[in-house]
C-alpha positions as CSV (number, residue, x, y, z in Angstrom):
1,X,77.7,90.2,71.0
2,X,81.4,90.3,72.0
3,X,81.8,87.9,74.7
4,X,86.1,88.8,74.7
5,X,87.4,90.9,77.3
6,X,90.8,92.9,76.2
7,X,92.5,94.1,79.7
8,X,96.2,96.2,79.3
9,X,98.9,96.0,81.8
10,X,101.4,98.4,81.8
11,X,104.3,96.3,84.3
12,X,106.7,94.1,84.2
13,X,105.7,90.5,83.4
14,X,109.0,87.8,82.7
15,X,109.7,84.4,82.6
16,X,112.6,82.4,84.2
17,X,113.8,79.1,83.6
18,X,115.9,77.5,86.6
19,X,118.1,74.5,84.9
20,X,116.0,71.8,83.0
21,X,112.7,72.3,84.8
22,X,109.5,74.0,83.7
23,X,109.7,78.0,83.0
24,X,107.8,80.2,85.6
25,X,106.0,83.1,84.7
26,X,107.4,86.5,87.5
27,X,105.6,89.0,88.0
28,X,102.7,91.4,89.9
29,X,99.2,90.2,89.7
30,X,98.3,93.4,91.5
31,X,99.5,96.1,93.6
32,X,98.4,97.0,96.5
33,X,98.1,100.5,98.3
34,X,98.6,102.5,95.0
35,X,96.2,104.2,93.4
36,X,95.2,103.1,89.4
37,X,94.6,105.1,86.8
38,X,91.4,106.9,86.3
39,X,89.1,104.1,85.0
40,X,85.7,106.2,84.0
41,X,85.5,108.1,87.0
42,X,87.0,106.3,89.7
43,X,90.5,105.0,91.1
């Protein structure tokens, strides 16, 4: 049995790095009130 899980994202996705503090990944988790692609038979 697989037990991994391969999702795609097709969005931007950056790091920044303000001075000498830790880098911070930017970005959209998700995005609301738009419709996804069609994912076997549904959006």
């Amino acid at each position: 049995m697989n037990d991994r899980e391969l999702r795609c994202y097709s969005g931007e996705v950056r790091t920044e790095q303000a001075g000498d503090g830790p880098a911070h990944i930017i970005g959209y988790g998700s995005v609301f009130n738009s419709r996804s692609e069609p994912l076997w038979g549904f959006r």
